[in-house]
C-alpha angles and dihedrals in degrees: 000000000000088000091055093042088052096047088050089054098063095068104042093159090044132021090020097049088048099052084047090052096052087031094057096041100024106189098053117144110215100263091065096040083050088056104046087042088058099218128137102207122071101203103070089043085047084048095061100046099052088048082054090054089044088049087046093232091123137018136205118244122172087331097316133113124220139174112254127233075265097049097048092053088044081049096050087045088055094047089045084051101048095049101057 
């Protein structure tokens, strides 16, 4: 989980911003993570996601992306670790 956290970590404005905002509304299709991401461009908010499926953090389902039991605990780690 702390490697996770850590890689996480290294891309705060992309990869990171991409797993909150799954993590605070699980069940989002692309379209509506692209717009609360703001970006313009889908392929750097399609390339984190697909590096969040290869790390096993979220998963697809019907469209839409979820944490993973992994993810969650990875979610709940970030949130720990940003309120001490």
């Amino acid at each position: 989980m702390v490697e996770d956290i850590n890689w996480l970590n290294e891309d705060k404005e992309g990869t990171r911003k991409v797993f909150q905002i799954i993590a605070g509304e699980n069940g989002l299709g692309l379209r509506k993570i692209m717009a609360i991401h703001g970006s313009k461009n889908w392929w750097p908010v399609k390339a984190c996601v697909k590096l969040l499926i290869d790390r096993g953090l979220v998963v697809e389902s019907e469209g839409s992306y979820r944490l993973t039991e992994t993810g969650k605990k990875v979610s709940d780690g970030i949130k720990t670790m940003e309120g001490i």
